[in-house]
PDB file of N, CA, C and O in Angstrom:
ATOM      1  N   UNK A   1      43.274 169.900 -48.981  1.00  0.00           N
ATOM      2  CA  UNK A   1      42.195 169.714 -48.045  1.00  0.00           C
ATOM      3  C   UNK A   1      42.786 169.258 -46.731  1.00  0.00           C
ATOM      4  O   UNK A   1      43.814 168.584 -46.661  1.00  0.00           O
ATOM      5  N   UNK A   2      42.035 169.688 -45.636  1.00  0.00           N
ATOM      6  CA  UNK A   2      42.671 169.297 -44.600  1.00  0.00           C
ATOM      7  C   UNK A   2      41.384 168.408 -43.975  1.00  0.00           C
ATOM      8  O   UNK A   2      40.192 168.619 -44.199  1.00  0.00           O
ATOM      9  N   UNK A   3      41.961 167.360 -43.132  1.00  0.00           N
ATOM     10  CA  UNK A   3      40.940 166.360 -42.058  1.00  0.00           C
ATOM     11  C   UNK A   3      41.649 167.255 -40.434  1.00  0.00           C
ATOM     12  O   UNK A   3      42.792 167.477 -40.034  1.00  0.00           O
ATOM     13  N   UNK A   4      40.237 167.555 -39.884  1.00  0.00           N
ATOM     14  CA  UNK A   4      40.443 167.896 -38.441  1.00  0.00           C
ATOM     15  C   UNK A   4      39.643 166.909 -37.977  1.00  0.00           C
ATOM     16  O   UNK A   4      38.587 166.700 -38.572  1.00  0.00           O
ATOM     17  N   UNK A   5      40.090 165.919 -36.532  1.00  0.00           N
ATOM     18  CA  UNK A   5      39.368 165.348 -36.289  1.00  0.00           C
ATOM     19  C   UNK A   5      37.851 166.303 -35.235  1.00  0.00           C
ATOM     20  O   UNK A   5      37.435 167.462 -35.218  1.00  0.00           O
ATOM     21  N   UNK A   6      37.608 165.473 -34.768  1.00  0.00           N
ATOM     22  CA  UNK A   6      36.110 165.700 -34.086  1.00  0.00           C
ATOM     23  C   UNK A   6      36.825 166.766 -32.930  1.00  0.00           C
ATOM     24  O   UNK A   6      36.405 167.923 -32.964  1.00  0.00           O
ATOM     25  N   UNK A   7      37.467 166.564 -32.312  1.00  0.00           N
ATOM     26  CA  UNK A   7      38.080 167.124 -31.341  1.00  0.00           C
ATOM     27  C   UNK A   7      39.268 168.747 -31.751  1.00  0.00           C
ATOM     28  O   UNK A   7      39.600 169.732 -31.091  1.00  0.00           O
ATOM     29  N   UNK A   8      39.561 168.270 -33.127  1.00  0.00           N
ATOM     30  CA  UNK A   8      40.415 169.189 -33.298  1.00  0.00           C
ATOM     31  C   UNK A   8      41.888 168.904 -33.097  1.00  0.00           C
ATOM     32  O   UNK A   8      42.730 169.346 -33.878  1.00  0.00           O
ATOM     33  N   UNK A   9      42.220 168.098 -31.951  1.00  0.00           N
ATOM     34  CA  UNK A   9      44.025 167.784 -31.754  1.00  0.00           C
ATOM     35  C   UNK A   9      44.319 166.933 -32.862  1.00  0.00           C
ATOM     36  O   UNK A   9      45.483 166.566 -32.703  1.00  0.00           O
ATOM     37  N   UNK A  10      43.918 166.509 -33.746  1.00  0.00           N
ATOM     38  CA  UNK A  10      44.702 165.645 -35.050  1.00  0.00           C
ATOM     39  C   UNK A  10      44.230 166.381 -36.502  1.00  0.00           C
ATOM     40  O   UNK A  10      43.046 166.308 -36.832  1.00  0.00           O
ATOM     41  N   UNK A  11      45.214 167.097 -37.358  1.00  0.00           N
ATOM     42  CA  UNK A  11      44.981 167.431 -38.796  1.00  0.00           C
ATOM     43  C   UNK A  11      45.790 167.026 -39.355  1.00  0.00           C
ATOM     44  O   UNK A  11      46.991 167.037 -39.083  1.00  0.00           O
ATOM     45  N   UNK A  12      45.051 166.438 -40.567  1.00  0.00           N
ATOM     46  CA  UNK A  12      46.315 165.890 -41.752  1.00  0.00           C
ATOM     47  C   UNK A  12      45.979 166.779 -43.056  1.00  0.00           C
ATOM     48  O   UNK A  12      44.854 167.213 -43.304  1.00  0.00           O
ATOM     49  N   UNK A  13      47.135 166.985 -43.858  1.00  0.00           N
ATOM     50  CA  UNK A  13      46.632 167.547 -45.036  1.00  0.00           C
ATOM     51  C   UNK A  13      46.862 166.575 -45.815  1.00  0.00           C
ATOM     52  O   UNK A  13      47.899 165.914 -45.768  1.00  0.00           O
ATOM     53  N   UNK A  14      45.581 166.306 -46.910  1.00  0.00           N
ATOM     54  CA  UNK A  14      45.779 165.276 -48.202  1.00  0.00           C
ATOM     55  C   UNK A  14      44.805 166.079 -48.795  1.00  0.00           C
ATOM     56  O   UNK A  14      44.019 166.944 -48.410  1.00  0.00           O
ATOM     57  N   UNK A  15      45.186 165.354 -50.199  1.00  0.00           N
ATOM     58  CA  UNK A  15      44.215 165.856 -51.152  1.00  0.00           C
ATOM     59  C   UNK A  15      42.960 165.507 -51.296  1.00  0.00           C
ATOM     60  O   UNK A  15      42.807 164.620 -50.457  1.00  0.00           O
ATOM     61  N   UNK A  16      41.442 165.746 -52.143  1.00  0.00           N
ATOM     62  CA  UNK A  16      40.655 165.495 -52.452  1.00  0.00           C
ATOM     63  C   UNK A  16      40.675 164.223 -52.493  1.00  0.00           C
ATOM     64  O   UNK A  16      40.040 163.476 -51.750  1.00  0.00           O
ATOM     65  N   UNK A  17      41.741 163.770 -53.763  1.00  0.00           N
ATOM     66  CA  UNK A  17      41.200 162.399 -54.458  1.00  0.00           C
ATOM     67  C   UNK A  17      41.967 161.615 -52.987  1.00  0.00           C
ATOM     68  O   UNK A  17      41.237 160.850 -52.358  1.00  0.00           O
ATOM     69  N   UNK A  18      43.018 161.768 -52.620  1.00  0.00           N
ATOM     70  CA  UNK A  18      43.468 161.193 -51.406  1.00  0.00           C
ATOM     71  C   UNK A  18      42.608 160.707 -50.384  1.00  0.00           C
ATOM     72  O   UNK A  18      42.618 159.566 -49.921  1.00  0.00           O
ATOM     73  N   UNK A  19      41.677 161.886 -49.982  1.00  0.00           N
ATOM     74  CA  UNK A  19      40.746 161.305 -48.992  1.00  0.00           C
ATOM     75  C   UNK A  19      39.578 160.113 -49.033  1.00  0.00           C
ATOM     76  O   UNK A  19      39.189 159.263 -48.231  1.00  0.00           O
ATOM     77  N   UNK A  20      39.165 160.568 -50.626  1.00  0.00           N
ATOM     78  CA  UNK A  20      38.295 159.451 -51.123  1.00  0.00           C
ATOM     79  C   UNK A  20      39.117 158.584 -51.610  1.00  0.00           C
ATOM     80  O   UNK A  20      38.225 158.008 -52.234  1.00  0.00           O
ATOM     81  N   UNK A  21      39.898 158.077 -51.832  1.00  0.00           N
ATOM     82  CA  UNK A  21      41.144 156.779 -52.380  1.00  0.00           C
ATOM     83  C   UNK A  21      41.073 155.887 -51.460  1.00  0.00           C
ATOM     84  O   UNK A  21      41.123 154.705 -51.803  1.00  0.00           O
ATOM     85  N   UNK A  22      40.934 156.250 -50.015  1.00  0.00           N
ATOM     86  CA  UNK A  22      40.894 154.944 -48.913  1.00  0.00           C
ATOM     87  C   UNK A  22      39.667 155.120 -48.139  1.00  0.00           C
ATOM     88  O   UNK A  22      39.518 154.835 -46.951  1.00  0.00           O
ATOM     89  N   UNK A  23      38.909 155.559 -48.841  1.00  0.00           N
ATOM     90  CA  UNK A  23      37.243 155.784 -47.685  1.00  0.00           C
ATOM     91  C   UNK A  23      36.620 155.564 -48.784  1.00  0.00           C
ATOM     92  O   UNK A  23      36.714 156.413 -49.670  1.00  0.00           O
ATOM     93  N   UNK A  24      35.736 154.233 -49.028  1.00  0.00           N
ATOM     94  CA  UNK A  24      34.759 153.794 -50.074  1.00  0.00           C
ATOM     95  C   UNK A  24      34.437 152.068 -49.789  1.00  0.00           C
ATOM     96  O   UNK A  24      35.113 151.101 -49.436  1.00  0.00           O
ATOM     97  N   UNK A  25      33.023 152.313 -50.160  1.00  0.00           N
ATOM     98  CA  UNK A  25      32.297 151.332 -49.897  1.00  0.00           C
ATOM     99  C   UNK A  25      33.299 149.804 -50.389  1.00  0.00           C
ATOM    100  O   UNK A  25      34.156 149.556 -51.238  1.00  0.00           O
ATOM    101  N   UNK A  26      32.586 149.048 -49.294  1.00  0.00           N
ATOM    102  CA  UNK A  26      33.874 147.652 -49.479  1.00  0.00           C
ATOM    103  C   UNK A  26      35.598 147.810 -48.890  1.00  0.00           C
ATOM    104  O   UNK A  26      36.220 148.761 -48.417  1.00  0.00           O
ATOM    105  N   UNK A  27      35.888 146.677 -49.128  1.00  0.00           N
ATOM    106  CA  UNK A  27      37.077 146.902 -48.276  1.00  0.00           C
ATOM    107  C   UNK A  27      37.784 147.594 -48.442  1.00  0.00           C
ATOM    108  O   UNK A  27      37.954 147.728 -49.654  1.00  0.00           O
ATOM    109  N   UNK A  28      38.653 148.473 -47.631  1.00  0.00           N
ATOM    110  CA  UNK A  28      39.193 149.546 -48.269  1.00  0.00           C
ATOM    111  C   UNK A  28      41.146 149.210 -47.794  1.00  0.00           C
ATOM    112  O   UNK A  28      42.087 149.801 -48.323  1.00  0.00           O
ATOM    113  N   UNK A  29      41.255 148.211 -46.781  1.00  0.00           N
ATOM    114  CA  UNK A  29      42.307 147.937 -45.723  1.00  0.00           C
ATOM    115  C   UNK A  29      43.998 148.098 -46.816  1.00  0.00           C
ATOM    116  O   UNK A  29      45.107 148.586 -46.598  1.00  0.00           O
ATOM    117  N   UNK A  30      43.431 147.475 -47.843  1.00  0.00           N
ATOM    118  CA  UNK A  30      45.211 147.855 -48.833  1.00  0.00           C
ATOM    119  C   UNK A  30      45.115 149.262 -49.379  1.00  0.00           C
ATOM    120  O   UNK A  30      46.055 150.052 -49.282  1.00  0.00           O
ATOM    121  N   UNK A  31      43.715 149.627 -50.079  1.00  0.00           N
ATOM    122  CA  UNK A  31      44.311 151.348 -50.079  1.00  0.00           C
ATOM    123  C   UNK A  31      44.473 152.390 -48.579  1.00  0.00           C
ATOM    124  O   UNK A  31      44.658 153.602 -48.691  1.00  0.00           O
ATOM    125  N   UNK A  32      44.405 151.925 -47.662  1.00  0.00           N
ATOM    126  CA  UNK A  32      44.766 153.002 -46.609  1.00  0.00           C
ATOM    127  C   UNK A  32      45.792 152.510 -46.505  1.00  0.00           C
ATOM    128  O   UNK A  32      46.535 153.450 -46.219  1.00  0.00           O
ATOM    129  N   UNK A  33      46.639 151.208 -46.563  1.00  0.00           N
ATOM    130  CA  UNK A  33      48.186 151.142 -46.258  1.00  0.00           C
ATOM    131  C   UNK A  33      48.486 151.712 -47.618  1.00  0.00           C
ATOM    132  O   UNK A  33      49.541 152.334 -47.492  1.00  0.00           O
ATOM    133  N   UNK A  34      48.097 151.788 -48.743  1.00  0.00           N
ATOM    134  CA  UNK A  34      48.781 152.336 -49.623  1.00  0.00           C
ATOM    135  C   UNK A  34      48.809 153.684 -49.546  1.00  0.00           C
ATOM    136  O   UNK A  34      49.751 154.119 -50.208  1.00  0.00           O
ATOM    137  N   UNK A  35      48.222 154.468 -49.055  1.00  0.00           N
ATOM    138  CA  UNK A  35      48.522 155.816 -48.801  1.00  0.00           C
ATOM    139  C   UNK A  35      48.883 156.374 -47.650  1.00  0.00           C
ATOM    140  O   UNK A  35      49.074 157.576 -47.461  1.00  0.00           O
ATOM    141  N   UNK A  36      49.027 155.076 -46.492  1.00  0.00           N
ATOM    142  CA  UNK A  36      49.742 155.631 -45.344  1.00  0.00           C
ATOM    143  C   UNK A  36      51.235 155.656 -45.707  1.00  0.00           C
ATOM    144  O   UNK A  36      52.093 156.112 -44.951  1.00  0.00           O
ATOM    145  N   UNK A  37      51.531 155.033 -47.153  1.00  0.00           N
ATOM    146  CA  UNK A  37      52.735 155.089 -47.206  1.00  0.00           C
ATOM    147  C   UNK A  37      53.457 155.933 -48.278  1.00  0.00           C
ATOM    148  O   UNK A  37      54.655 155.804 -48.532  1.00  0.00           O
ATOM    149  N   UNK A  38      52.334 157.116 -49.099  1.00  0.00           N
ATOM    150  CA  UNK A  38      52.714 157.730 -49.299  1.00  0.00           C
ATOM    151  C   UNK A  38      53.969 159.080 -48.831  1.00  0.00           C
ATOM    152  O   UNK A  38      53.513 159.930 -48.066  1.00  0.00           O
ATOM    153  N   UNK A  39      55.143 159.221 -49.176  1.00  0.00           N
ATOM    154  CA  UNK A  39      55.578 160.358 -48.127  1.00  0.00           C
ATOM    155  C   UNK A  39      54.987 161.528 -47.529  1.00  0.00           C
ATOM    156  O   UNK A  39      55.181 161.805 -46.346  1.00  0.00           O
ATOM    157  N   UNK A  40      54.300 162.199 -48.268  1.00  0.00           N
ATOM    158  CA  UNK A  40      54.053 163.447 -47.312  1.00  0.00           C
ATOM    159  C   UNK A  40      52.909 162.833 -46.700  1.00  0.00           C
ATOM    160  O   UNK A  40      52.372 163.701 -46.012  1.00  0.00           O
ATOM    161  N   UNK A  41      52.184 161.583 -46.610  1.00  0.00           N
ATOM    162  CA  UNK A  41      51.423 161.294 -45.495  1.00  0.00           C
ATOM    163  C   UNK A  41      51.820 160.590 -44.494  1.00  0.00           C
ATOM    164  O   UNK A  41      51.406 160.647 -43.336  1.00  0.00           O
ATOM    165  N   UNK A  42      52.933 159.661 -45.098  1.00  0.00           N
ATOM    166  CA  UNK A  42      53.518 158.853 -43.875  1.00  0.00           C
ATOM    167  C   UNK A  42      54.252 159.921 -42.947  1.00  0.00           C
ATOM    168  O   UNK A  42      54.061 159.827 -41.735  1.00  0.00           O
ATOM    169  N   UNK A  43      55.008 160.843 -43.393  1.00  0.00           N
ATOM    170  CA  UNK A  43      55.586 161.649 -42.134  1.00  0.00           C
ATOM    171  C   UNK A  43      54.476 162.572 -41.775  1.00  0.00           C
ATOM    172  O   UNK A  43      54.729 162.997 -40.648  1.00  0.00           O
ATOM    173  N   UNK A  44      53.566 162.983 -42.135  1.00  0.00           N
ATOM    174  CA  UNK A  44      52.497 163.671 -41.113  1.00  0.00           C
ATOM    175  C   UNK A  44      52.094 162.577 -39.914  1.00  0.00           C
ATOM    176  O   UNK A  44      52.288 162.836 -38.726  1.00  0.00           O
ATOM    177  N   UNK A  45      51.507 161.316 -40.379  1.00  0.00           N
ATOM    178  CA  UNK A  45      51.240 160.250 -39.342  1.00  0.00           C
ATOM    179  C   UNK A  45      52.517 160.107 -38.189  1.00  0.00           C
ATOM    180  O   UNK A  45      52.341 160.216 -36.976  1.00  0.00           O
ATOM    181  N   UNK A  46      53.484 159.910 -38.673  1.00  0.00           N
ATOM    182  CA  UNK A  46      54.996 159.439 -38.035  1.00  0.00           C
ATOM    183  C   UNK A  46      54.803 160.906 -36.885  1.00  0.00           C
ATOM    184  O   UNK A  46      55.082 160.529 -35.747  1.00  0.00           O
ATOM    185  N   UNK A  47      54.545 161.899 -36.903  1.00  0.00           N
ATOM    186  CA  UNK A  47      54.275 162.941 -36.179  1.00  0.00           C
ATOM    187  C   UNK A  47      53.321 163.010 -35.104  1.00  0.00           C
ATOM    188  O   UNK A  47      53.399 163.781 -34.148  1.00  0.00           O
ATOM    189  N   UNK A  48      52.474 162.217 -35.299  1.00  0.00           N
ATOM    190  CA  UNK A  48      51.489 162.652 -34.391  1.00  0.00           C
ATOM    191  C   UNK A  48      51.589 161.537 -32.872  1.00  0.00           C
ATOM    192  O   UNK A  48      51.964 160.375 -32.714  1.00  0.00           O
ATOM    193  N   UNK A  49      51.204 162.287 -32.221  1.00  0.00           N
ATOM    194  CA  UNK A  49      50.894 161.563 -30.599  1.00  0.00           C
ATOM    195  C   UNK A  49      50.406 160.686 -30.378  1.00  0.00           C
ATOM    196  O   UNK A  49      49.182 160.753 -30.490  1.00  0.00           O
ATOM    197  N   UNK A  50      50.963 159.403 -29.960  1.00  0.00           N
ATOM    198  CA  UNK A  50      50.276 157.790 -30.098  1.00  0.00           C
ATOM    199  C   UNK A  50      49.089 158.117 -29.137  1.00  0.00           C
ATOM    200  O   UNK A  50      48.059 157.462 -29.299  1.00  0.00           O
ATOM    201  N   UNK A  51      49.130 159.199 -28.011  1.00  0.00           N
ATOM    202  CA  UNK A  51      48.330 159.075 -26.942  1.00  0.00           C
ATOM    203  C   UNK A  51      46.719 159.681 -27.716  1.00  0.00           C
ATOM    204  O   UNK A  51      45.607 159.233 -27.995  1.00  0.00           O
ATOM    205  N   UNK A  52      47.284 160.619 -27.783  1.00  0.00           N
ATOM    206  CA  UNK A  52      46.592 161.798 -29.138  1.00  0.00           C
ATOM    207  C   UNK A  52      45.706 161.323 -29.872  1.00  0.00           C
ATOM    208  O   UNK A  52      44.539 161.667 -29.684  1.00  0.00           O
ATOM    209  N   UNK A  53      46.079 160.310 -31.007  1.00  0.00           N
ATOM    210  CA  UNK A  53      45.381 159.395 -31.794  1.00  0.00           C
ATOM    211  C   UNK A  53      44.430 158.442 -31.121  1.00  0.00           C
ATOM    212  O   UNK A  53      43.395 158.050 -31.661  1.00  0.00           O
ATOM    213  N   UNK A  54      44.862 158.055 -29.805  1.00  0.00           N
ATOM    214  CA  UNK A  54      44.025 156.607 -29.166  1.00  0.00           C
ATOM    215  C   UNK A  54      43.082 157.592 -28.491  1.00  0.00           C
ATOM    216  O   UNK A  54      41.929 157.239 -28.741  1.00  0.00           O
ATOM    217  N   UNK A  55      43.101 158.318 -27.989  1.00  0.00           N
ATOM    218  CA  UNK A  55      41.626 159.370 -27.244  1.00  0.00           C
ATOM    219  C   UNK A  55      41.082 159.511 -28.555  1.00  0.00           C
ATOM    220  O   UNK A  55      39.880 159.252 -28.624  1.00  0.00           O
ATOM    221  N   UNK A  56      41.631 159.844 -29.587  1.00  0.00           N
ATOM    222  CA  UNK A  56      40.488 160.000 -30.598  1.00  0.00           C
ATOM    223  C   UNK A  56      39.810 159.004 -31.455  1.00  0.00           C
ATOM    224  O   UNK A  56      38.827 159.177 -32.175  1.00  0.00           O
ATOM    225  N   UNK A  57      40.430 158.044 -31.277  1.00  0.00           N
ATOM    226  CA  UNK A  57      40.083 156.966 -31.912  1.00  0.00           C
ATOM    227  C   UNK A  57      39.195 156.260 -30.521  1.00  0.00           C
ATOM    228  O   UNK A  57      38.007 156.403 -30.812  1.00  0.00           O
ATOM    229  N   UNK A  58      39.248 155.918 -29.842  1.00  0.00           N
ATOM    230  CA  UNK A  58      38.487 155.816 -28.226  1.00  0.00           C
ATOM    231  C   UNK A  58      37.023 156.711 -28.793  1.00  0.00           C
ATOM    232  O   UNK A  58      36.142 155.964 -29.221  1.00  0.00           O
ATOM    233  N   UNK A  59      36.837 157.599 -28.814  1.00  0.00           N
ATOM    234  CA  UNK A  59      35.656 158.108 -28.935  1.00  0.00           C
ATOM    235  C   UNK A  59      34.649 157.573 -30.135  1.00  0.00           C
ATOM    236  O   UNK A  59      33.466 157.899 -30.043  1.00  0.00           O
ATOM    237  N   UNK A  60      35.069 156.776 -31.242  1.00  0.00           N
ATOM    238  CA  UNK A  60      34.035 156.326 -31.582  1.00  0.00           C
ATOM    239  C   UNK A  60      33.858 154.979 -31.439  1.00  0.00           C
ATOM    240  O   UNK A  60      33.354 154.351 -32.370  1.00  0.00           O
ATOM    241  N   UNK A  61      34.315 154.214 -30.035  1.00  0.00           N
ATOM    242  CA  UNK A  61      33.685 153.386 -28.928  1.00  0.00           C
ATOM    243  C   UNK A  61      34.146 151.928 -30.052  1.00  0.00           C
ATOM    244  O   UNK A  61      34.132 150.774 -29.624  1.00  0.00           O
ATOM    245  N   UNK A  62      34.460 152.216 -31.234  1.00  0.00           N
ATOM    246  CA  UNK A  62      34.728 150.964 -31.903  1.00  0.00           C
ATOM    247  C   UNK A  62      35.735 149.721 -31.836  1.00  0.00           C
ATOM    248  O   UNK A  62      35.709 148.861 -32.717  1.00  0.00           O
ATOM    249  N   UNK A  63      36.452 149.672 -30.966  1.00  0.00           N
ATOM    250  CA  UNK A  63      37.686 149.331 -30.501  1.00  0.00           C
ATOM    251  C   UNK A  63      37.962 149.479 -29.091  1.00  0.00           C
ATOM    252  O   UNK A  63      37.779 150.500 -28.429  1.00  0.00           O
ATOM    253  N   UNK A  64      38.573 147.998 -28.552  1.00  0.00           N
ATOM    254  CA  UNK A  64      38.836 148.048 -27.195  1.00  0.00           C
ATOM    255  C   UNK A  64      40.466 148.413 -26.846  1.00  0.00           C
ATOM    256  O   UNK A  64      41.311 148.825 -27.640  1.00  0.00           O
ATOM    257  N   UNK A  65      40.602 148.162 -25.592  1.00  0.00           N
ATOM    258  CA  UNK A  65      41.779 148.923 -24.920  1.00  0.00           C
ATOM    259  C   UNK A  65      43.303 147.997 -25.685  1.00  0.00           C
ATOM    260  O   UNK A  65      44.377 148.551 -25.919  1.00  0.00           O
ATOM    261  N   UNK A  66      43.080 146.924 -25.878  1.00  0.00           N
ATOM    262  CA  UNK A  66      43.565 146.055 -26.340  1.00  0.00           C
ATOM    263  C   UNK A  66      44.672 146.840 -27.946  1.00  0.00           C
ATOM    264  O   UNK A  66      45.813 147.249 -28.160  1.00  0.00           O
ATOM    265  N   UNK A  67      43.064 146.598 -28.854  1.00  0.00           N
ATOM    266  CA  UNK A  67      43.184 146.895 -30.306  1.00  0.00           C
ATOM    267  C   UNK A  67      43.968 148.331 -30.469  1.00  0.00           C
ATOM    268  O   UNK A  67      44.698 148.577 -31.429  1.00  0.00           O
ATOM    269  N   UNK A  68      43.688 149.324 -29.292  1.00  0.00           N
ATOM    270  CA  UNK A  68      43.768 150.568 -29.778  1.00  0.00           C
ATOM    271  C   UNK A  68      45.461 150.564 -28.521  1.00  0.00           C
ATOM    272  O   UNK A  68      45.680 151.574 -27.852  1.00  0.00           O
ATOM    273  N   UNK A  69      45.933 149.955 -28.474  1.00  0.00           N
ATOM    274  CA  UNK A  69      47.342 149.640 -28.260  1.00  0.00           C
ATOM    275  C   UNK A  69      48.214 149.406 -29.347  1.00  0.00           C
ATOM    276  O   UNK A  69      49.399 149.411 -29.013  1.00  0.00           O
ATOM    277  N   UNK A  70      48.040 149.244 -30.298  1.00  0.00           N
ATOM    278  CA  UNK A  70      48.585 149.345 -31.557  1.00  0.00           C
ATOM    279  C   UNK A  70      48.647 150.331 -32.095  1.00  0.00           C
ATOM    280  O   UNK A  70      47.596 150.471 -32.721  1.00  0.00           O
ATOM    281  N   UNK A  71      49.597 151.547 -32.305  1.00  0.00           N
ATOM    282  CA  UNK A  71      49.926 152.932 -32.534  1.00  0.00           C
ATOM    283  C   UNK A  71      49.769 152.513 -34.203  1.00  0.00           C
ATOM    284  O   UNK A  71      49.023 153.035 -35.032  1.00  0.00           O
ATOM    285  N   UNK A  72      50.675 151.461 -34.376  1.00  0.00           N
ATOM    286  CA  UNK A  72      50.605 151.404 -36.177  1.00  0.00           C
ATOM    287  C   UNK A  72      49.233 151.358 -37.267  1.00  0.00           C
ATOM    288  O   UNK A  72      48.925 151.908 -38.324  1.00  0.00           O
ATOM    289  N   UNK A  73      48.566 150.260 -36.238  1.00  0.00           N
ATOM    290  CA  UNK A  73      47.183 150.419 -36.678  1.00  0.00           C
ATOM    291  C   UNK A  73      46.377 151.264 -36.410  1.00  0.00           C
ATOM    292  O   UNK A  73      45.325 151.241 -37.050  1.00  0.00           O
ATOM    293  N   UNK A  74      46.556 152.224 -35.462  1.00  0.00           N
ATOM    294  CA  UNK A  74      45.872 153.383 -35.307  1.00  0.00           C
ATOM    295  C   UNK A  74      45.936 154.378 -36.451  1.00  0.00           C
ATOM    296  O   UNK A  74      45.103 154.911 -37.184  1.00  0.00           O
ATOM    297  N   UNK A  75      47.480 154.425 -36.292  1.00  0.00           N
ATOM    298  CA  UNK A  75      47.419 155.590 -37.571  1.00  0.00           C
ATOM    299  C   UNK A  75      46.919 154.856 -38.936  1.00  0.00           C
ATOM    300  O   UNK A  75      47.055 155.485 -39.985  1.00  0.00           O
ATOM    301  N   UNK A  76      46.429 153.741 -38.964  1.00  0.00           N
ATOM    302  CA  UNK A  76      45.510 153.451 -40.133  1.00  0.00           C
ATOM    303  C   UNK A  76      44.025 153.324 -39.942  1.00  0.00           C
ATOM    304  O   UNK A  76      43.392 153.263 -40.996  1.00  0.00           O
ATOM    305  N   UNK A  77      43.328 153.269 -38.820  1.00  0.00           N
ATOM    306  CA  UNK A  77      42.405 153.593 -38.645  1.00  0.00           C
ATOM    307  C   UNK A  77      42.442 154.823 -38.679  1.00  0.00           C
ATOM    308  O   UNK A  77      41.531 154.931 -39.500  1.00  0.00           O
ATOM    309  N   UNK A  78      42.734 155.870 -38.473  1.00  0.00           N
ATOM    310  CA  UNK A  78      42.539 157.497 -38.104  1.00  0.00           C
ATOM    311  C   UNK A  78      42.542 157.571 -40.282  1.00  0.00           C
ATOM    312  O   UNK A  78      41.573 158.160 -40.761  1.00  0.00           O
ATOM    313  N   UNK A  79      43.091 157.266 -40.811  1.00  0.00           N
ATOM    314  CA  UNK A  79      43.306 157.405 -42.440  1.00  0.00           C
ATOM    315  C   UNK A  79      41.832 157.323 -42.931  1.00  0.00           C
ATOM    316  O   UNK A  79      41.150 158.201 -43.460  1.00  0.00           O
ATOM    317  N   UNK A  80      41.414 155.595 -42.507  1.00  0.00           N
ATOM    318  CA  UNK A  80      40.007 154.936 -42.842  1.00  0.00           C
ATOM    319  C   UNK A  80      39.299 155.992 -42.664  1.00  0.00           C
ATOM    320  O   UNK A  80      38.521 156.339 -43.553  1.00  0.00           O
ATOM    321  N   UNK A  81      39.439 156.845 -41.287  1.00  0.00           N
ATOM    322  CA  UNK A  81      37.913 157.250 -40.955  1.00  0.00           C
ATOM    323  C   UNK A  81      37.498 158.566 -41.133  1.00  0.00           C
ATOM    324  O   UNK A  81      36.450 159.039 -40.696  1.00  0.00           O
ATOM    325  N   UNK A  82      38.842 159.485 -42.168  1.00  0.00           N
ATOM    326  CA  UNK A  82      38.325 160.287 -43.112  1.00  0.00           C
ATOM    327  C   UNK A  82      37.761 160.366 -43.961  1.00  0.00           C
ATOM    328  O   UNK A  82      37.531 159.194 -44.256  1.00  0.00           O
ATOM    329  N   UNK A  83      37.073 161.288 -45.028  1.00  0.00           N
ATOM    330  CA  UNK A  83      36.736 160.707 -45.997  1.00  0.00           C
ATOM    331  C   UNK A  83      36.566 162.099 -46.972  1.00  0.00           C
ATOM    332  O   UNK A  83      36.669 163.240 -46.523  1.00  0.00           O
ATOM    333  N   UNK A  84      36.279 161.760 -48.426  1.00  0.00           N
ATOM    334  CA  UNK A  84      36.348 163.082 -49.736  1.00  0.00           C
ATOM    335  C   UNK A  84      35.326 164.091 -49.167  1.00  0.00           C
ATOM    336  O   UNK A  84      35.635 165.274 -49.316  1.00  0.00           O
ATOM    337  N   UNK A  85      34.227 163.837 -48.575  1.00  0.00           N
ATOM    338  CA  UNK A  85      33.296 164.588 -48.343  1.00  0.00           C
ATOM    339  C   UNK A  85      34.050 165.940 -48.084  1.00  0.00           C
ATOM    340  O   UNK A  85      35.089 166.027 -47.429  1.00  0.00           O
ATOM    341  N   UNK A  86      33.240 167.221 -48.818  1.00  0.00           N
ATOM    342  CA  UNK A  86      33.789 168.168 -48.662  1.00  0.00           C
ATOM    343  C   UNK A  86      32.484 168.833 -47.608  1.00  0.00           C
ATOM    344  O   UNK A  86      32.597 169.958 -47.121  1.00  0.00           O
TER     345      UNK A  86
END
């Protein structure tokens, strides 16, 4: 399965159960580091455009200029805010 974001400039490929593994009700903050650190997801993330990620993460207004200065936590927010939905 692939995640395109809203915009289209960010796709990751993970699996089904992958996507729903870190997107579910309640806290979810140790399974998205646990699968940002899977390999074939950590080097898709390690790839992508810090600038890239923060315009897209910027658009759902949730986070200030500050927070979204953090490339590391970005690429764990961008994880969070996929999800299994097919």
């Amino acid at each position: 399965m692939f995640y395109s974001s809203s915009s289209g400039n960010i796709e990751l490929e993970l699996t089904y159960a992958q996507a729903c593994y870190a997107s579910h009700q309640g806290q979810c903050g140790s399974d998205v580091r646990g699968l940002s650190k899977v390999p074939a997801i950590a080097s898709q993330l390690e790839k992508l455009d810090a600038d890239t990620v923060r315009s897209e993460l910027r658009e759902y207004g949730a986070w200030d200029a500050v927070e979204l200065a953090d490339d590391a936590q970005n690429a764990q927010r961008l994880l969070w805010l996929k999800d299994g939905e097919e």
